[in-house]
N, C-alpha and C positions, 0 to 999 in steps of 0.2 A: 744251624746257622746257614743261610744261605750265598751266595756272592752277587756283589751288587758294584755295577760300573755304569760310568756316565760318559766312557768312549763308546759311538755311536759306530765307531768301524770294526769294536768286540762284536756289535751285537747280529752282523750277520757267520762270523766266524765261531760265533760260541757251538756249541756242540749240544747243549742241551734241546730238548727236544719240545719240551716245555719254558714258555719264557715270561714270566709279567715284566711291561714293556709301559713307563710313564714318558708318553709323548709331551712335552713341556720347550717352554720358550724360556731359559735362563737369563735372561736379561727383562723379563717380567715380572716384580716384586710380588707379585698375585700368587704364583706359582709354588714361590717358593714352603707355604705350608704343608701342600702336596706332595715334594719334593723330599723334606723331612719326613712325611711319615712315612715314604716308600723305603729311605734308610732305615728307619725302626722297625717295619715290615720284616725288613730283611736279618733282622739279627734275631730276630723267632722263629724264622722259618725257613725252612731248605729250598731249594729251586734255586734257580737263575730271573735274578732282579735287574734292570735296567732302566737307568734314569737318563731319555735322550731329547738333547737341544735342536730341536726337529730345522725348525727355521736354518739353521746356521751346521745339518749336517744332510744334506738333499743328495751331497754325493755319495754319500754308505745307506743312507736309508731311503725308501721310496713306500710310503704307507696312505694310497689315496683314503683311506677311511677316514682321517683325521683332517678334523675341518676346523678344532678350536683347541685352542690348549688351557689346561692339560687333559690330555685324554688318557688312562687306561686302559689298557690291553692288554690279550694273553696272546703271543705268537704260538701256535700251534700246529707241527707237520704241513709248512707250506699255507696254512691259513689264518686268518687275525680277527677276533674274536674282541668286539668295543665291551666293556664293563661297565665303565662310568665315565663321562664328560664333566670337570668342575674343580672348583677348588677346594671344598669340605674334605678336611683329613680324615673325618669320620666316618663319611664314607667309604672312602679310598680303602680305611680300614676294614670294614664290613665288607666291599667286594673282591678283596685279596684274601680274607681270611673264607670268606664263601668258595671262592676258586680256590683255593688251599685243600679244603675239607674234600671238593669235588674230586679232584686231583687224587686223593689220600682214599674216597671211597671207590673209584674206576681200580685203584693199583689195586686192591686188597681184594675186588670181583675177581679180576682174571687170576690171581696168585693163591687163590682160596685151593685150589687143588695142583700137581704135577702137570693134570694134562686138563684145562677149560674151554668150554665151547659157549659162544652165545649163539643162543639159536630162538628160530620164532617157534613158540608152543615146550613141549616138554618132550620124552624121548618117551614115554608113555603116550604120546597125543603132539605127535610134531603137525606144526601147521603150513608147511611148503616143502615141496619137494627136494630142493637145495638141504632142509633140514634132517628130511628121511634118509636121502641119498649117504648124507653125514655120518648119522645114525648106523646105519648098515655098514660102513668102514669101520667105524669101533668095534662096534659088534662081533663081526668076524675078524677081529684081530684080539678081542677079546681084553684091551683096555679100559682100567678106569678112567674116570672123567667126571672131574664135576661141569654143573650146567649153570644155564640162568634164560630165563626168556625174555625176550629183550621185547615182546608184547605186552608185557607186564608192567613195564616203565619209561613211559615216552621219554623222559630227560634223561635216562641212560641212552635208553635207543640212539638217542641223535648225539649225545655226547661221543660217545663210545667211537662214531664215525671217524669223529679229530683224531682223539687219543692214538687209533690205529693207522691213519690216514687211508681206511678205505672202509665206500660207501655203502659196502653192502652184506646182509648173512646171509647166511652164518659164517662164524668169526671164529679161529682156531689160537689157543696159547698154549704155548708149553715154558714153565716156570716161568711165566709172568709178560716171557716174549710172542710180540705176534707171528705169527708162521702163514699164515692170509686167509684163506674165504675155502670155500667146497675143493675146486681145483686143484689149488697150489697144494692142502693138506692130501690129496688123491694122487699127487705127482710124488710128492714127499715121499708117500706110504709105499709105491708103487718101484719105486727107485732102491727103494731102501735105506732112506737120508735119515727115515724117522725113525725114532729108537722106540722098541719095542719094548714096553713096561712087564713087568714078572708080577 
């Protein structure tokens, strides 16, 4: 079950890092179908839900994307991501439970191993030197690692961007947390911050 609040001054203090976010005008009977089903959304599914009275909360929230209510969105690491504009519940439904699943397939990529790398091409056949570079760190530290080529799946690829909030691979996890890009894992390693797998 997930938590769901219609204070519009939670929703820059909330902590989660993932948020479906129904921009809606409360005092529009239109609205309110929408409204309900982001409650019943919410009692199936985990996440941070927010149902805010955009018109009537300007000074906690500032969202130029939203030009009609109700709008739909996923707040995401600093960036806002529109789903759907309207007032069909059924929808609403369909693009929350799709962003759900989304959500639920990213966690489970980078969590598939201890230590995961998205990278372009495979470690047999890497396709950029940022990836070889990568490649030759494990190696000589002599770490497992699962992979995934993020060439193989442009809706990951661009996904993956948000989820980590940064734009570029290859892309470093350890138990599920991001650690950053070629550099940051090379400083890590280099420092001795990053543990050494047996």
């Amino acid at each position: 079950m997930g938590s769901y609040s219609e204070d519009a001054a939670l929703l820059g203090r909330n902590s989660a890092e993932h948020k479906i976010v129904l921009f809606s005008d409360f005092q529009d009977g239109g609205c309110v179908p929408a409204q309900n089903m982001l409650k019943t959304l919410c009692e199936t599914h985990g996440g941070a839900f927010f149902c805010v009275d955009l018109p009537r909360s300007a000074e906690h929230v500032v969202v130029e994307s939203v030009c009609s209510y109700p709008t739909l969105s996923v707040l995401q690491n600093e960036t806002t991501k529109t789903l759907y504009t309207g007032t069909d519940p059924a929808q609403i439904q369909k693009e929350v439970e799709a962003e759900v699943a989304l959500q639920e397939r990213l966690s489970a990529l980078v969590t598939q191993e201890g230590l995961f790398v998205l990278i372009k091409g495979t470690p047999e056949s890497p396709r950029c030197k940022f990836t070889r570079m990568l490649l030759e760190t494990l190696a000589a530290l002599g770490m497992a690692y699962g992979h995934f080529d993020i060439l193989s799946d442009e809706a990951i690829r661009q996904e993956m961007k948000t989820y980590s909030n940064w734009q570029t691979y290859p892309q470093v996890y350890y138990c599920g947390r991001f650690l950053g890009g070629l550099d940051t894992f090379s400083r890590l390693v280099e420092t001795g911050q990053f543990p050494r797998t047996e």
